[in-house]
C-alpha positions, 0 to 999 in steps of 0.5 A, a space after each residue: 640705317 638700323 643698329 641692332 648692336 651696340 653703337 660706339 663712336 671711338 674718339 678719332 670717330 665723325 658720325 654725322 645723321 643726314 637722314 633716320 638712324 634706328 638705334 637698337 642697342 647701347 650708344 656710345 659718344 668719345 668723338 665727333 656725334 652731330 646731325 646734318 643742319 641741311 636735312 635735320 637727322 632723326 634718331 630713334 633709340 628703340 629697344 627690348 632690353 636696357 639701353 645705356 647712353 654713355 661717351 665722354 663727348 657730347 652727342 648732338 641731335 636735331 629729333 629724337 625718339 624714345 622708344 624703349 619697353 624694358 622696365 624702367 629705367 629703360 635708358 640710362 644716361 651717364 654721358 651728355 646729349 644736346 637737343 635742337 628739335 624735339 624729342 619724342 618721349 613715347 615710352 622708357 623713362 631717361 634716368 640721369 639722376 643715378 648716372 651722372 649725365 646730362 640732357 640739354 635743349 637748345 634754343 626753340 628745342 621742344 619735346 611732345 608725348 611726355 607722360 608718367 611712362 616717359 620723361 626724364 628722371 633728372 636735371 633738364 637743362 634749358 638754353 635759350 630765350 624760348 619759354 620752355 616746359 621741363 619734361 621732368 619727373 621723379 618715381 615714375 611719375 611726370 611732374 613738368 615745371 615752366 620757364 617764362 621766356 628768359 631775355 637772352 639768348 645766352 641764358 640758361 636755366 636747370 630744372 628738376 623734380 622730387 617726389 619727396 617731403 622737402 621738410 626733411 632738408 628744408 624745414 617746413 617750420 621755418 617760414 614767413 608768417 603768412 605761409 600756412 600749410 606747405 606740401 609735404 609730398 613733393 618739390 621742384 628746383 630751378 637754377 639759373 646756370 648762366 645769364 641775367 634774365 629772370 623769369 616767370 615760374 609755373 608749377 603744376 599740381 596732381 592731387 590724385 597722386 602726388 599734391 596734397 588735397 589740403 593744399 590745393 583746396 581753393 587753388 583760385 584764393 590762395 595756392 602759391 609758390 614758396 621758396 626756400 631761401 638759402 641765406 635765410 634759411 627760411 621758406 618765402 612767398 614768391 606769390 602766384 596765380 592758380 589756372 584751375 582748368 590746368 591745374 598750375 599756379 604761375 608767379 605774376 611777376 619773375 621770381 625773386 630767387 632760384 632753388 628750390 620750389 613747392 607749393 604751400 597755402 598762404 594766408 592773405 588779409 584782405 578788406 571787406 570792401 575792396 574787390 578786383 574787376 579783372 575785365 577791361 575794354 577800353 572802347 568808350 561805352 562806360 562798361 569796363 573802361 578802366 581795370 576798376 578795383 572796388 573801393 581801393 581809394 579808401 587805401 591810399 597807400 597803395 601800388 598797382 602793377 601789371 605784367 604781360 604773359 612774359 613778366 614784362 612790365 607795361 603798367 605800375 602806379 601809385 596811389 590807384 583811382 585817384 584824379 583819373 589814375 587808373 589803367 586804361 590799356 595802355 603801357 605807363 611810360 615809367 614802366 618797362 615798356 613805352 609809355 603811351 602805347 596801346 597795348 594788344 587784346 590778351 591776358 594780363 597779370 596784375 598785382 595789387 599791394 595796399 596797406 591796411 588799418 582796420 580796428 587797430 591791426 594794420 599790415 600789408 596785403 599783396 594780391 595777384 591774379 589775372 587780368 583780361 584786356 580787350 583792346 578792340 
């Protein structure tokens, strides 16, 4: 079916799709606006001139489609949709930021084609216990955030982005020691709405066009994610773990607050002796037995924990490389998950904390990376 006028659902309206409904015009929601859970609903919003996205009730969709060549924004969202399949964004930009509606995505709710000339200009809105990659962007330009899986299927997290300087409301000068250079060009924010969970953080980074060169030089050694903490109004290190390839850096454990998110160069302190093996294969031949740390028993004082590719703990110690303590693949039994099970070939995250006294400077380092596991 094809609506080339404008589309209003009155309120006493109940508009159902069972089937492929081509929108053409202005689509308006005050009644009942679902799909057909039996045979999906397709809704394409494809149109020349501006669409406007409006209603008092929420509207309902399985699978979407944005098609829209008018100069941006080409829709205008001031009333609220609900996603549960995936939505296309091929062309047309969604603003909700100038109009006060909301876009939500359900449990295992997905989008694809996402890009600079397609994505949602706005807060996005995820439910559900599914890792999800925000479709979010700001002036005309795509700039995702990722969610590690949440626990529960109640939970939901908001995210959006700024292509702005975040010095101006969240002063760059006031920041843990160790933070050195934040960027100036661009922020995220991610909100925990509803649940307990917590999760993994992933920002990406484009320093063509919006990162600062300077703060992705060397992502590998020491690019994090910073936050801004409301109570003490102070930017903190959440730590992270750069994938050069794809250009992201992910934090190695769930974030300890929510808010507001860039990335920022920190200065780490690290021994001259100590240095991480991040390949194990535990399989008997006495190469790469243990997750081996060069020269860490010289710093006793110290804590080694790994993560699985959700945040969940499988291993955490004291005291590493002494008597035989060291990781093995095997979860620990004073972690998250049971103790003595071998865990499956992937990759791991871990995170190594030691404390330090060298010529009379003593302090803590903290360091995360990843860790390739190969149980077979």
């Amino acid at each position: 079916m094809t609506v080339v006028s404008n589309f209003n659902n009155t309120d006493s309206g109940e508009y159902k799709n069972d089937g492929e409904v081509l929108l053409q015009g202005n689509f308006n929601n005050d009644g009942l606006a679902t799909f057909n859970p039996q045979n999906n609903g397709y809704t394409r919003f494809e149109g020349f001139l501006t669409q406007k996205i409006t209603g008092t009730v929420p509207s309902e969709f399985k699978d979407l489609l944005f098609y829209n060549t008018n100069p941006q924004p080409a829709f205008q969202l001031s009333g609220d949709i609900i996603i549960f399949g995936n939505s296309e964004f091929n062309q047309g930009i969604v603003n909700n930021d100038h109009f006060g509606g909301t876009i939500s995505f359900e449990q295992d709710a997905t989008h694809t084609s996402t890009w600079n000339g397609s994505h949602v200009d706005g807060e996005v809105i995820k439910n559900g216990s599914t890792d999800f990659q925000y479709p979010i962007g700001d002036k005309n330009l795509y700039r995702y955030a990722r969610i590690s899986a949440p626990s529960e299927i109640a939970d939901s997290f908001t995210g959006k982005y700024f292509f702005d300087n975040s010095h101006t409301l969240y002063p760059h000068t006031s920041k843990q020691p160790e933070i050195g250079l934040i960027d100036n060009k661009e922020y995220w924010t991610v909100d925990k709405t509803n649940g307990s969970s917590d999760i993994l953080l992933t920002l990406s980074w484009d320093e063509s066009i919006t990162t600062p060169d300077e703060v992705v030089a060397s992502p590998e050694s020491d690019i994090h994610i910073v936050r801004w903490d409301e109570t003490k109004s102070l930017w903190v290190d959440e730590g992270g773990v750069a994938d050069v390839p794809g250009k992201t850096v992910t934090t190695a454990v769930e974030v300890s607050g929510y808010g507001v998110f860039t990335l920022a160069r920190v200065r780490t302190k690290t021994s001259g002796c100590v240095k991480v093996f991040n390949g194990v294969s535990p399989n008997g031949d006495n190469d790469n037995d243990y997750f081996y740390i060069e020269c860490i028993n010289k710093y006793p004082d110290n804590t080694v924990e790994i993560y699985n590719r959700w945040g969940v703990k499988v291993f955490e110690t004291n005291n590493y490389d002494s008597s035989g303590n060291v990781f093995k693949g095997y979860s620990d039994g004073r972690a998250t998950m049971n103790g003595s099970n071998k865990l499956p070939t992937g990759t791991y995250f871990y995170v190594l904390t030691y404390e330090y006294d060298e010529n009379g400077n003593k302090g803590t380092h903290k360091q995360a990376g990843y860790l390739h596991l190969s149980a077979d």
